[in-house]
N, C-alpha and C positions, 0 to 999 in steps of 0.2 A: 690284455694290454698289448696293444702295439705299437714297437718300436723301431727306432731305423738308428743310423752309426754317422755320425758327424767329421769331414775326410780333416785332411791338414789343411784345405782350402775355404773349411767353414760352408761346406756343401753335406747336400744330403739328398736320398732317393725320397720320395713319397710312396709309403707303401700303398702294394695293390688294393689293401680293401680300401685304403681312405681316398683315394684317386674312383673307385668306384662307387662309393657313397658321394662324393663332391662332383661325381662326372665330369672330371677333368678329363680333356684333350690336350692334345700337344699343341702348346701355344697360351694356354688360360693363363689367368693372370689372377694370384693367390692376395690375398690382405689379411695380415696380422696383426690380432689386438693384444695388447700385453695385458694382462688383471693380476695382479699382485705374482704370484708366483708361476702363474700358467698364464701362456700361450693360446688366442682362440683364432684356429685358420681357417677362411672363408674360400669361395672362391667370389672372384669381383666381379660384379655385374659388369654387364658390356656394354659401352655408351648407347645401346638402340640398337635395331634393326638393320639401318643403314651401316653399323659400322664395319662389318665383314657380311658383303653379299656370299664372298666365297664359301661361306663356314656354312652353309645351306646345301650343299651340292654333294650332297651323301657318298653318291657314287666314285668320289673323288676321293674316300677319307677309308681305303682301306689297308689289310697289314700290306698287302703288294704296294699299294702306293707309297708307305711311308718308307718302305725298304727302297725302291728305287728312286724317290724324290728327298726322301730324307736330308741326304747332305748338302742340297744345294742354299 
């Protein structure tokens, strides 16, 4: 089973296997279905093709890049 810790602000990490089962990137955009007592997290499809040309350009999307673009 895998779990994660819920802070005082109602936030949480996603942990590493289920970011990597869902291939989540920084930026996706998750959707949640309630069923009786559990939760089923998705990740949300992206309007099309056209919606981020950017998200195509690989060489952009590395850990160097995200450490020094990160914050902006």
């Amino acid at each position: 089973m895998i779990t994660s810790k819920l802070t005082t602000k109602a936030q949480t990490t996603i942990p590493q296997p289920v970011r990597v089962a869902l291939r989540l990137q920084p930026g996706d955009e998750l959707t949640y279905e309630i069923d009786d007592q559990r939760v089923i997290i998705r990740k949300a499809s992206r309007g099309g093709k056209m919606d981020d040309p950017f998200r195509t350009f690989s060489e952009w999307n590395s850990e160097a890049d995200a450490r020094a673009y990160g914050e902006l």
